[in-house]
C-alpha positions as a printed Julia matrix, in Angstrom:
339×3 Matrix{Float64}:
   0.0    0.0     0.0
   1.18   3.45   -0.91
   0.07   6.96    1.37
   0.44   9.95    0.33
   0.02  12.53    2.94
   0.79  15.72    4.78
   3.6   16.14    7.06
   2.61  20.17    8.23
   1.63  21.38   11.44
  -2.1   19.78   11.33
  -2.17  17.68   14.43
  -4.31  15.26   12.15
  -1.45  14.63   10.23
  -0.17  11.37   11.11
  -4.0    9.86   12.66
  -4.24   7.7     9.21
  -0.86   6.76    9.18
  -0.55   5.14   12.32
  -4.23   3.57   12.09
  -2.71   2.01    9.1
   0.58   1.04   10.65
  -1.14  -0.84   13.39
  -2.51  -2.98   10.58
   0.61  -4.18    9.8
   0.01  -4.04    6.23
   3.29  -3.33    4.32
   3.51  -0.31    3.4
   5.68   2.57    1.89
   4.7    6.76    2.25
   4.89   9.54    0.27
   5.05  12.54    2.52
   4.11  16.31    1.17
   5.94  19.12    3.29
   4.29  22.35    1.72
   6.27  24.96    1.91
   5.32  28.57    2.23
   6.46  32.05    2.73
   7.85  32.72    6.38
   6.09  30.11    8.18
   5.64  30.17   11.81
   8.21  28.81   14.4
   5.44  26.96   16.33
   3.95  25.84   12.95
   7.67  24.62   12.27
   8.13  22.55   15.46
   4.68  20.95   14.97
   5.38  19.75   11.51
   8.72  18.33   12.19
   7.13  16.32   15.26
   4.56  15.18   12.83
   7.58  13.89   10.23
   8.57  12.15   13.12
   5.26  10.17   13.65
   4.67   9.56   10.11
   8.63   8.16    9.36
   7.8    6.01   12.43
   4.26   4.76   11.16
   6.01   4.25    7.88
   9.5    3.11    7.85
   9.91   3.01    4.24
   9.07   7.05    3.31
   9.78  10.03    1.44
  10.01  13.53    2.37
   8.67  15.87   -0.7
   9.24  19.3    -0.76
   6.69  21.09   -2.22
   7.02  24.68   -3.01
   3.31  26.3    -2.97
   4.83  29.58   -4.52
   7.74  30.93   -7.11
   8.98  33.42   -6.1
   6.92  35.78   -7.83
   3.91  33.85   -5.63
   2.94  32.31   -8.7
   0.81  29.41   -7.31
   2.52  25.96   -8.33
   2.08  23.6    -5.65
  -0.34  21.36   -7.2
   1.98  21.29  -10.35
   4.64  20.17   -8.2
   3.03  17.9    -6.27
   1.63  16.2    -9.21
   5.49  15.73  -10.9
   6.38  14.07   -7.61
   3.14  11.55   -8.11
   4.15  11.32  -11.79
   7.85   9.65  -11.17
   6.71   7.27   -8.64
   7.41   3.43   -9.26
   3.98   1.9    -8.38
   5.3   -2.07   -8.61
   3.64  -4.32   -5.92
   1.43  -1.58   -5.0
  -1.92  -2.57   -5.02
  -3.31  -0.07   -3.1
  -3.23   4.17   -3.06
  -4.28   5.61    0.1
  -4.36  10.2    -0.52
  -4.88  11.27    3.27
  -6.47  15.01    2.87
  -6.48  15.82    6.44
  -3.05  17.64    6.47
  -2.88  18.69    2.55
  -4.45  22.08    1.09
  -6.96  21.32   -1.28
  -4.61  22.89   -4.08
  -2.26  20.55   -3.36
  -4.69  17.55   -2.86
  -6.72  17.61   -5.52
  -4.16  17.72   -8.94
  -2.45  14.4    -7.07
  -6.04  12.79   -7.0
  -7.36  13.76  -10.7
  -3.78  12.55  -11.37
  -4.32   9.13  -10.49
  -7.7    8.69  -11.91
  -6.19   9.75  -15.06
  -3.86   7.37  -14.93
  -5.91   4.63  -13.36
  -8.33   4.89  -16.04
  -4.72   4.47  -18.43
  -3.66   1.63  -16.56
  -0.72   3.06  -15.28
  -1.57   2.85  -11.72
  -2.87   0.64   -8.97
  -6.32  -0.09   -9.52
  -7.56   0.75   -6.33
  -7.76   4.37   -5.01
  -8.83   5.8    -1.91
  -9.76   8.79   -0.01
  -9.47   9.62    3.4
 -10.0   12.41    5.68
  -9.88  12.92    9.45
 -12.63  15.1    10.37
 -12.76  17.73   13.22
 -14.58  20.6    12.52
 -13.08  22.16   16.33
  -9.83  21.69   14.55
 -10.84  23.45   11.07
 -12.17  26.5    13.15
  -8.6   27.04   14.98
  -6.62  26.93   11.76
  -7.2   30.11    9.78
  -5.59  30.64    6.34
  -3.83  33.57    5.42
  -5.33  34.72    2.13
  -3.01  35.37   -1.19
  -3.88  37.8    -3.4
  -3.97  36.13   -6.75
  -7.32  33.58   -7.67
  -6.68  31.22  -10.07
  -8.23  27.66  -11.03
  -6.81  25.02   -9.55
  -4.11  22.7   -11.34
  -6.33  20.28  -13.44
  -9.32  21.7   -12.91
 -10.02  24.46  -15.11
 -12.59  22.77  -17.15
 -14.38  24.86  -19.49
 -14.22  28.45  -17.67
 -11.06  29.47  -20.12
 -12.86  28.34  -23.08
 -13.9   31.0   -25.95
 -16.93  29.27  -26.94
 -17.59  29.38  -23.35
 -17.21  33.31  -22.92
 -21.01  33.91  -22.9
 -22.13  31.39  -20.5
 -23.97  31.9   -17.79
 -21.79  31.11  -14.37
 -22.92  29.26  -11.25
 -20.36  30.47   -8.57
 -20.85  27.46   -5.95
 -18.71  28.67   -2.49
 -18.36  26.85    0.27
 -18.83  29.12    2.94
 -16.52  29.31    5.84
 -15.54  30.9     9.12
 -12.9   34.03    8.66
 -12.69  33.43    4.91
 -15.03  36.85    4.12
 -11.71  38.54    1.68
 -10.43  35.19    0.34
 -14.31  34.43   -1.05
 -14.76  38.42   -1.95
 -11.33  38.16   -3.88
 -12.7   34.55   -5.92
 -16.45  36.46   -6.44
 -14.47  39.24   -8.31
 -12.29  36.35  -10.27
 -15.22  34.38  -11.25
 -17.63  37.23  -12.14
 -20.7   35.02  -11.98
 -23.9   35.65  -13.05
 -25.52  33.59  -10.29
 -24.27  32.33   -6.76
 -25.38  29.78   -4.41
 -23.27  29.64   -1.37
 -23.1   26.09    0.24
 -23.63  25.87    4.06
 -23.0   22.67    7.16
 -26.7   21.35    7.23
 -26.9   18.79    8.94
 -23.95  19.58   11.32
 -21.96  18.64   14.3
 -22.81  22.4    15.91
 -26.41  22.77   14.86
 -25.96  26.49   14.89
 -23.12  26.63   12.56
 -24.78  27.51    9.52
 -26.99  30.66   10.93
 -23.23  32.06   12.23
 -21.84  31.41    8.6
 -25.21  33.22    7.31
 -24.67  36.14    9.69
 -21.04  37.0     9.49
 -21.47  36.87    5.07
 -24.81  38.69    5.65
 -23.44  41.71    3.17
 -22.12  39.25    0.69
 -25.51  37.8     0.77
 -27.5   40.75    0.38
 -25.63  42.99   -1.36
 -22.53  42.01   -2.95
 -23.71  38.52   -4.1
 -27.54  39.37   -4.57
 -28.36  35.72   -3.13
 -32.11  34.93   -2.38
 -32.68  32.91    0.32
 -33.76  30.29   -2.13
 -30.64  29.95   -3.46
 -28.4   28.4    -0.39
 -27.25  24.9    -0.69
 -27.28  22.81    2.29
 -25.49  20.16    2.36
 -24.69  17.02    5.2
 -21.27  18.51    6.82
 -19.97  14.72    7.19
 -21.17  13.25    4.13
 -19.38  14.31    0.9
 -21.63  12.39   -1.24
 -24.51  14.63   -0.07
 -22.78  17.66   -1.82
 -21.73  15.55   -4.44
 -25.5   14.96   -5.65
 -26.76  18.51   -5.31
 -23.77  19.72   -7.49
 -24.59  17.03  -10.38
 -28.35  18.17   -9.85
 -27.82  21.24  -10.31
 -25.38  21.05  -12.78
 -27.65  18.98  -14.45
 -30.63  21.08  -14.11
 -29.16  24.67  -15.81
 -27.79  22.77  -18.64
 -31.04  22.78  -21.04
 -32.15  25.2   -20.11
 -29.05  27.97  -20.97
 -28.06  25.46  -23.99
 -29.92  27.84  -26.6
 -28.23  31.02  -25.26
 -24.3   30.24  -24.56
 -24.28  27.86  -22.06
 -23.99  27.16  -19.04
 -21.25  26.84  -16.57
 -20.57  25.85  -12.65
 -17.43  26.93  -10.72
 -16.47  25.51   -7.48
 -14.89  27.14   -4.4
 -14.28  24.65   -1.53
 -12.91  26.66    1.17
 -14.66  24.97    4.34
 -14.62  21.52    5.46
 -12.34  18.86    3.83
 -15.77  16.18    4.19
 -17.78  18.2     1.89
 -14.58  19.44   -0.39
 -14.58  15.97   -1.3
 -18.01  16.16   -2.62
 -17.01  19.41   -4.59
 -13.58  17.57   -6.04
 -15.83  14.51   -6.92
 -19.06  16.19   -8.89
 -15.9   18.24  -10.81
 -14.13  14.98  -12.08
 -17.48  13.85  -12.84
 -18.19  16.86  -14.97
 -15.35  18.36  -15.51
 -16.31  21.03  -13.57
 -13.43  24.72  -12.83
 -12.61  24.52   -9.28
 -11.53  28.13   -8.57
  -9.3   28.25   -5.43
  -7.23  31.44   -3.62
  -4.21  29.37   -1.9
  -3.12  30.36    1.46
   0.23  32.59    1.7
   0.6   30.86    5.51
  -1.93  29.92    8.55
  -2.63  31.22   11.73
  -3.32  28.29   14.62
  -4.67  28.65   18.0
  -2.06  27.97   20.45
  -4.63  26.03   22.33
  -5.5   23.29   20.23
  -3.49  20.31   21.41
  -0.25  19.01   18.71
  -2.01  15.27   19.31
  -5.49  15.48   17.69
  -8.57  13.72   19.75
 -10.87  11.01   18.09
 -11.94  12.18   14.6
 -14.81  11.52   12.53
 -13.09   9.14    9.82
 -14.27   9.37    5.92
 -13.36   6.94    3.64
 -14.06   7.23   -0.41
 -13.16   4.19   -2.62
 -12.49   6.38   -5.55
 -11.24   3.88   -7.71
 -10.95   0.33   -7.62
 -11.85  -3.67   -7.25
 -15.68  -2.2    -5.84
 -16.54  -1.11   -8.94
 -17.76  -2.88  -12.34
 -14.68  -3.64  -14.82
 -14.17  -1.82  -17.24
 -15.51   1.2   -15.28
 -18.49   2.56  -16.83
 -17.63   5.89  -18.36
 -18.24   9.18  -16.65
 -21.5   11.38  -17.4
 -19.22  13.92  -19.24
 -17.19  11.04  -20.94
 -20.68  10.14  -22.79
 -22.19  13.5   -23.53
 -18.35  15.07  -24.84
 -19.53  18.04  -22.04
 -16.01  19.19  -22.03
C-alpha cells in the first residue's frame, strides 16, 4: 500500500498513518511538506514532530518538498506535487491511500485527478482511496492567510477558459466558511458570476453553525452577491456524497435550459470543510467542472489546540478500484463530450 500525505503542522497529520501502521500491512509513504512564505516557528516545530510520527508509522518514506509559490507567488504547488506523483514506481502496490487531512486542497486535488487519469490508463494501482480525518473544532482554529492572486486550480479548469464558453452563464458554488469573508470576496471578483449559491453545514456537528456562517457573510448575501434565500445549498457537513448529488443536480438542471443562449457553466470554491470538499472535487471529475481556489500565503493556529489530535470523525471514499464494475463505466461527461 502506498500513502500519500501531509507532514505540516495539522495535528491530524499522522491519525491515518498510524491507524494504518497498526494494521501491519506493508507499506511505503509519500510525505508532502508544503512549503510557504515565512512560516511560523510553532507551525515549524509541529510539523517536524509530525515527520517524526509519520517516518515512524512508515519506515519506508519520502520527504517531498513542495514549493506552494515561485517566487513571484505564482501558485505551483499542485503542479509540483503532481510531478512528484508522476515519477513514482507503483510495482507491488496494489493499493493508493491520498490522506487530505493535512494537505491544502490545491495541493490535494491535482495528485487525485492525477491518479484517476492514470488509473483509467492503466498506469496505476487499480484501487484508489480517499481519506479524511474530520474535526470541525480543529478546522475552526486553523485560519488561512489569504493570497492575493485567484486562479483555477491545477487540473481543474474545465471549461471556464474556453472562448466558446465566454457567454455562458456562471454558477459560482462557495463553500462558505468561518474568517474566509476577503479570500471568497477576492474569488467572487475572479469568477464574475452571473448567479451564486453559497453552500452551508446542514446537517452539522454544531447545529448552529450555519446561521453564524449566514450572519457574518450577511453583506455578501445581500448585497454584494444578490443571493435569495432560495438559493443556499445545504449540504450534510460529514457526508461528501450529499454535496456531491446537489452539485450534479444542479449542474444537471441549468444545462437545457441555458443550452440555446451560450451555455452554461458551474465553478467551485471549496474553502470549508475537507468532508464536503470531497463532494465538490468529486461532482468536478465527474463533470469536468473549474474549481476556482485562492491558496493560502501561511496559517494562523490557535495555540490552544493540542499538537495530538482527539478522536476524529473518519471518511473513507473508494475512488477507484476492485468495488466497482470492470471496465468502469464511463463518466456522465465522458458520454455526452460536455467538455
Amino acid at each position: 500500500m502506498l500513502l500519500i500525505a501531509g507532514a505540516g503542522f495539522d495535528p491530524r497529520a499522522k491519525v491515518i498513518a498510524e491507524q494504518i501502521a497498526a494494521t501491519n500491512v506493508p507499506r511505503r509513504g509519500i510525505f508532502m511538506r508544503e512549503n510557504r512564505p515565512n512560516p511560523a516557528g510553532p507551525l515549524v516545530s509541529r510539523a517536524s514532530g509530525n515527520i517524526e510520527g509519520l517516518a515512524s508509522a512508515f519506515p519506508v518514506h519520502e520527504i517531498a518538498q513542495i514549493q506552494i509559490f515561485e517566487t513571484d507567488l505564482a501558485v505551483v504547488g499542485g503542479r509540483n506535487a503532481a510531478k512528484v506523483v508522476a515519477r513514482q514506481n507503483f510495482n507491488g502496490v496494489t493499493d493508493v491511500v491520498i490522506d487530505v487531512s493535512a494537505l491544502s486542497v490545491g495541493t490535494s486535488f491535482p495528485i487525485i485527478r492525477l491518479f484517476v487519469e492514470l488509473i483509467a490508463k492503466g498506469l496505476a494501482p487499480a484501487n484508489l482511496h480517499l481519506f479524511v480525518a474530520h474535526d470541525p473544532v480543529l478546522d475552526a482554529a486553523i485560519t488561512p492567510i489569504a493570497g492575493d492572486t485567484p486562479g483555477y486550480i491545477h487540473g481543474f479548469v474545465g471549461g471556464a477558459t474556453l472562448d466558446k464558453n465566454g457567454s455562458a452563464a456562471k454558477l459560482w458554488l462557495p463553500q462558505l466558511a468561518t474568517g474566509r469573508r476577503g479570500a471568497l470576496g477576492k474569488l467572487h471578483e475572479f469568477v464574475t458570476p452571473h448567479d451564486t449559491c453559497p453552500i452551508l453545514p446542514f446537517p452539522a456537528r454544531d447545529p448552529r453553525l450555519g446561521d453564524r456562517l449566514a450572519e457574518e457573510f450577511l453583506t455578501e448575501l445581500e448585497s454584494a452577491w444578490s443571493v435569495d434565500a432560495r438559493d443556499i445549498v445545504y449540504a450534510d457537513e460529514t457526508d461528501p456524497l450529499d454535496l456531491y448529488r446537489t452539485i450534479l443536480r444542479l449542474n444537471d438542471l441549468r444545462r437545457p435550459v441555458f443550452s440555446e443562449v451560450g451555455g452554461s457553466v458551474t465553478v467551485l470554491s471549496p474553502l470549508g470543510s475537507k468532508v464536503m470538499a470531497l463532494g465538490a472535487l468529486m461532482a468536478a471529475l465527474e463533470r469536468d467542472l473549474p474549481i476556482a481556489y485562492l491558496e493560502a500565503l501561511g496559517y494562523d493556529l490557535n495555540t490552544a489546540v493540542a499538537e495530538v489530535a482527539g478522536p476524529p470523525h473518519f471518511v473513507h471514499i473508494w475512488l477507484e478500484g476492485d468495488v466497482y464494475p470492470q471496465p468502469r463505466p464511463p463518466l456522465h461527461n465522458e458520454r455526452t463530450n460536455a467538455r
